[in-house]
N, C-alpha and C positions, 0 to 999 in steps of 0.2 A: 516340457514346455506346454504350456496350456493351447487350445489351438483355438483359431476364431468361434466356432459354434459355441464353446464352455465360457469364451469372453465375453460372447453376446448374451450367455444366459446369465452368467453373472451378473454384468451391469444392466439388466431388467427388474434385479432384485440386489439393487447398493446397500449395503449397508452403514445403517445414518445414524446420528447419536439419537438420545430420547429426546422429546418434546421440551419446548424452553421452558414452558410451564412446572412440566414433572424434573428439569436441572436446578431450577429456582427453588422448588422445593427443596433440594437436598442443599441446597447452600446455603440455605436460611437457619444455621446455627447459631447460635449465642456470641457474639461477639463483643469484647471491651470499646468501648471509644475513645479515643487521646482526645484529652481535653485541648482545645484554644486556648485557652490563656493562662497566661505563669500569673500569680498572685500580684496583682501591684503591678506586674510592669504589660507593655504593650501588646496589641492582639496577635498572638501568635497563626500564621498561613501559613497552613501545612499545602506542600506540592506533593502529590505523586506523581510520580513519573519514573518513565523505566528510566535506565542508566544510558548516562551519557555522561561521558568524562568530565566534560568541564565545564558542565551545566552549575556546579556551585559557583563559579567562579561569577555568573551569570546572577545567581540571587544573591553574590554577594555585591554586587553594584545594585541590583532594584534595591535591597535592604539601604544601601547607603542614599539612594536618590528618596527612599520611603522617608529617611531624618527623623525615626523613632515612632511614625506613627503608626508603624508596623514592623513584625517580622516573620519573613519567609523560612519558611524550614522545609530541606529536602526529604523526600522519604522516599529511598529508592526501590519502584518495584522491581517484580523477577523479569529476567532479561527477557523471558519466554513473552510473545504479545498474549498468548490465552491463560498464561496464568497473571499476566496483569491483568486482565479482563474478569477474569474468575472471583482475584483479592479486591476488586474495584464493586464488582455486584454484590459479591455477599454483605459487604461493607455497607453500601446504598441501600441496598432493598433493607436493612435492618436500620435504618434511618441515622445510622451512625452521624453525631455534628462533627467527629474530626479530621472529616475533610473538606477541604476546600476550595482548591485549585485542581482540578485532576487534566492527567496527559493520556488521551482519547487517540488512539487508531484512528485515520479517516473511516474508518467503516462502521465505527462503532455510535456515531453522533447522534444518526436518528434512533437509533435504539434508546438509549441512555433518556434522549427528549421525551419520547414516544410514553418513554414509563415515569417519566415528572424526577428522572434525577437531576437534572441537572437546571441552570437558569437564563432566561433567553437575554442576548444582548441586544439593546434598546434605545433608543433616542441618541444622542453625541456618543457613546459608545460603539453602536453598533457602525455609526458614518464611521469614526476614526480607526474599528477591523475594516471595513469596505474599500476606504480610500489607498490607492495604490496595490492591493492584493489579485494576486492574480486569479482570471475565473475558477476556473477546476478545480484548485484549493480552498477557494471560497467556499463553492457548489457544495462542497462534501462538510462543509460548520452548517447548515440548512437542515433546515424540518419543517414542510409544509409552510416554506415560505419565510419561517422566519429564520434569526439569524442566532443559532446556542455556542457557538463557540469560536474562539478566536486562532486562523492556521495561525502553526509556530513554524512546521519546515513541513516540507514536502521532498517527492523524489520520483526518480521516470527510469523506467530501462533504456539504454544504449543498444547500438550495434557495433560491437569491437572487431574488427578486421585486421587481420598480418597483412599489411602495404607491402611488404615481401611480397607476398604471394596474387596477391588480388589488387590488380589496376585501380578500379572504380569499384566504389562500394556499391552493393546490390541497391535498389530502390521498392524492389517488389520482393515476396516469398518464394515467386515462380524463378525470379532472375537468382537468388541466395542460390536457390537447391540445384540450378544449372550451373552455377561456376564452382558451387561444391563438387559435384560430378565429374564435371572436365578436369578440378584439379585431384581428383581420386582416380579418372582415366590418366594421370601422366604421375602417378604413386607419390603425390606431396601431402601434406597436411590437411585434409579437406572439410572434416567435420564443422559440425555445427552444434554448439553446445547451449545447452537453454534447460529450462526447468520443465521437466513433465513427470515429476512423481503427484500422487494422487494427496494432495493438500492446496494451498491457499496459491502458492506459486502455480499451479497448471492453472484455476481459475482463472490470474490474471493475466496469462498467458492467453487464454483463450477469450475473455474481454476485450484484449486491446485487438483482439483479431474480430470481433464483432463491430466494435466501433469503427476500428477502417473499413471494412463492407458498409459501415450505414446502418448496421444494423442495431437491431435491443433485444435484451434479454426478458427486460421486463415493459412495462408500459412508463414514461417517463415523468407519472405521478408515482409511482414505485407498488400499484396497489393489484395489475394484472400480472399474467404472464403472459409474452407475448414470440417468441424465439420466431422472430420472422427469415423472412428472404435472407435478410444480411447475416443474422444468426446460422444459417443454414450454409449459406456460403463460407461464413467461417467454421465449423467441423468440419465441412469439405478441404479447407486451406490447413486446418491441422492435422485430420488423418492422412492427406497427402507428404505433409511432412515428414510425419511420422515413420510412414512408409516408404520412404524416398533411397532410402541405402548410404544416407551421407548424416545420420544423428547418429550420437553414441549409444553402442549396444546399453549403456547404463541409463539412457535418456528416462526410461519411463518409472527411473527411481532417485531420479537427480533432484535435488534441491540445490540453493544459489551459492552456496560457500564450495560443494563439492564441484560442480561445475566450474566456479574459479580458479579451482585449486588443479581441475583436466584440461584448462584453458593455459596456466602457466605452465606448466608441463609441456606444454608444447603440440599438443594433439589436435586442437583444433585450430582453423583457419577463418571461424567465424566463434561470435560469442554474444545471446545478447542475454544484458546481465543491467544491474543496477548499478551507477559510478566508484560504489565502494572497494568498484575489482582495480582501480585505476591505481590508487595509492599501494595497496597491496602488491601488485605484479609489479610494480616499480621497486620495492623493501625485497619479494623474493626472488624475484628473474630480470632484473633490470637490462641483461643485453635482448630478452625479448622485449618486453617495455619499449626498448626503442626501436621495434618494426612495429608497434599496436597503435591504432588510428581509431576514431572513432565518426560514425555518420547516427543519420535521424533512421529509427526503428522502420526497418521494411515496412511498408505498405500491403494491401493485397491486390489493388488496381493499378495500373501503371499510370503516372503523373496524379495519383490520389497519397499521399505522405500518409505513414501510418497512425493513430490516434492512438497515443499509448496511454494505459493507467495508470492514475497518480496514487503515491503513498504518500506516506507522512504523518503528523501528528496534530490533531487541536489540542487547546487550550480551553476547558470546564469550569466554568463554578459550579460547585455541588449545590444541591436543592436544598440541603440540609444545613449547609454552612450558619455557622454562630454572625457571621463578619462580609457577609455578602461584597460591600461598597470596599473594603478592602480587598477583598477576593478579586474584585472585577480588576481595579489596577492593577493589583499586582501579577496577574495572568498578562494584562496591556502591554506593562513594562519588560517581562520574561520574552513576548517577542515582537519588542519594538525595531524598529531599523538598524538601529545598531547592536544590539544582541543578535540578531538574526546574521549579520554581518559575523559577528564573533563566533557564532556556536556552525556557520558554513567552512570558514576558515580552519576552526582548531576542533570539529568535532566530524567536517564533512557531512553535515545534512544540507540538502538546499532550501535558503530561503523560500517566502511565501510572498515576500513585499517585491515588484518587479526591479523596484528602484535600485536595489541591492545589487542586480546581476552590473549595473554601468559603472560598480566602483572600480576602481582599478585596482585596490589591495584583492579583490578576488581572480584578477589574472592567473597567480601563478599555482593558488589552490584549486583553483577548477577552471582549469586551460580552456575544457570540453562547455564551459557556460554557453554561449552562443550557442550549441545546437542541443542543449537543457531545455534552455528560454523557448526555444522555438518550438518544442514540442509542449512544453508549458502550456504555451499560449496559444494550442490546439490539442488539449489535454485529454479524454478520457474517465468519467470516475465509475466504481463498482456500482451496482445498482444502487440504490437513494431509498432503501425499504429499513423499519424497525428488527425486519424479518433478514437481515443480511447474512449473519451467520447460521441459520439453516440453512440457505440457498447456495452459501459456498459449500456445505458441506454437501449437497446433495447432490451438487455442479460437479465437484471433486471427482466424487462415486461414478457418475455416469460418464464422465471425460476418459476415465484410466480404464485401460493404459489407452491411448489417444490411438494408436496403429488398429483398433477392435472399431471403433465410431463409425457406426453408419449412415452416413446425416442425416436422411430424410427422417429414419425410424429412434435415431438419437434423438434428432430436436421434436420429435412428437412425446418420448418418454419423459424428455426434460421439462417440455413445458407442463407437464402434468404433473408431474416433482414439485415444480417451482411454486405451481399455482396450491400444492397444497399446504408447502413452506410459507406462503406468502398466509395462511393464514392462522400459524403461530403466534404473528405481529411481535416479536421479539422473544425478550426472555421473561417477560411477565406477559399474562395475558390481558 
């Protein structure tokens, strides 16, 4: 086992991918482009987007509301988000026209803006994404004010609880790791399962633990680095965790499925994880299912709620597009209120349109809506820079494994990290 000194020397020297500049370079191969349009008949919109079940079903209603004057065509990328990220750049940076509609990572916005791939929505457009959407999801289609893409779903971590076991759900991270304790001093199920292997899950792990302190990682035009007080308070609030004797000895290599899958099992007594584990542990362990409860994301103050970070996906037109004015609707209509209603129902992503949570056909698919909404609507998002995926990466490096963190000398290496990521300015320069 490695021991603290060898941890700390290690993450003084993280190792971090190359420069976006010199990845750009290598992606920039020859590539074919699919043509828009079929000879004679209407302008074919190409989507990408990664896979989701019954996302056709979804352009097979915009195609019929279109009445010919367009058609949408799926093209499903790789389920991985960095190789749809990867087949989406090479594709852009080579000025490729056939695509049109692209399905964007919240992370990925201001990037894509930054480097003139994609195209800003504008006048009655941009009011009709605005009207009804919730902020956080919003925040994250934004580049310097304006507005490049339109949320389609969004998504927030939980805190799952055995009602078995634990009266009142924790409120703070100090209150979690005291009743995990007491219930490991009386030999019950006591752990706490959550994501701390050294990728994208530890970041936003340790984000939503910035934003309950108050704190920023970066400056909130996205262009310094800043890892203040609150930042500092949260590596405090994670290497404490870390170190607490109640996470799983796997903790500092867990990702969100494997965690799911040590949560239905039975071993742990807390879980905080994304809603996807809900439908799941009801299909594999359904007589545990029904001791599992859910509340709003620990905090790290007491009567301060914790600000979690939102996922999800926007909606792009590429810069390149043959068909822009069709491109624009047809992204409009993929997630209008009622699509958004059908792809939360049969595909389990949350809406982006607030109005959606008061339907009542989303009752019995997302019980847990009401305290969704409510962290929605005190949200969180990753930093707001072109530069985002260098700084996760680098955030990554320096966080793992979380039990090594020495705040004061972590957030001084970070911010010197961050500030030098921030001036990458994405994957073009």
């Amino acid at each position: 086992m490695t021991n603290h000194v060898d941890q700390a020397r290690h993450r003084r020297r993280p190792r971090v991918r190359a420069t976006a500049a010199a990845a750009a370079v290598a992606l920039l191969a020859p590539l074919a482009a699919c043509g828009s349009d079929e000879a004679g008949g209407p302008p074919t919109i190409n989507l990408y987007y990664g896979p989701e079940q019954n996302l056709q079903q979804v352009v097979d209603d915009c195609n019929a509301e279109a009445q010919g004057r367009y058609r949408i065509v799926y093209r499903t990328l790789p389920r991985e988000a960095d190789d749809q990220r990867v087949q989406m750049v090479r594709r852009l940076a080579a000025e490729d026209s056939g695509m049109d509609v692209l399905g964007l990572d919240v992370t990925w916005t201001q990037e894509f803006a930054s480097a003139n791939w994609i195209r800003e929505w504008t006048g009655q457009r941009k009011a009709d994404v605005e009207q009804g959407t919730l902020a956080g999801p919003l925040e994250t289609a934004t580049y310097e004010d304006r507005l490049y893409a339109a949320p389609k779903n969004t998504n927030v971590q939980l805190l799952w609880y055995r009602k078995d076991l634990v009266e009142q759900p924790p409120t703070t991270f100090d209150e979690m790791i005291q009743q995990a304790q007491d219930l490991k001093s009386q030999g019950k199920p006591y752990q706490i399962l959550t994501m701390g292997a050294q990728y994208e899950g530890l970041v936003v792990f340790y984000n939503t633990l910035v934003a309950s302190a108050g704190g920023n990682i970066v400056s909130p035009d996205g262009k310094r680095a800043e890892m203040d007080e609150g930042a500092v308070r949260a590596l405090e609030t994670l290497q404490r965790f870390a170190t607490s004797g109640v996470t799983s000895p796997s903790f500092s290599n867990s990702a969100e499925d494997p965690v799911r899958l040590e949560f239905q099992s039975g071993n742990g007594a807390f879980q905080l994880n994304w809603p996807f584990v809900y439908p799941a542990m009801q299909e594999a362990n359904p007589e545990l299912a029904q001791q599992v409860a859910w509340a709003r994301y620990p905090g790290v103050d007491p009567g301060t709620p914790g600000k979690v970070t939102v996922g999800g996906y926007n909606l792009a037109v590429s810069a390149h597009s043959k068909h822009p004015e069709e491109s624009f609707e047809a992204a409009a209509c993929l997630r209008n209120e009622k699509n958004q209603k059908f792809s939360a129902i049969n595909d389990g992503v949350p809406p982006t349109i607030e109005a959606v949570y008061d339907d009542p056909e989303m009752d019995e698919a997302y019980p847990m809506k009401e305290t969704i909404l409510a962290e929605l609507q005190d949200a969180a998002t990753r930093p707001l820079t072109p530069a985002y995926q260098n700084i996760s990466t680098v955030m990554s490096a320096y966080l793992s494994p979380p039990s090594a963190i020495r705040p004061q000398q972590t957030a001084e290496e970070l911010r010197g990290a961050i500030a030098d990521a921030l001036e990458s300015k994405g994957v073009l320069p």
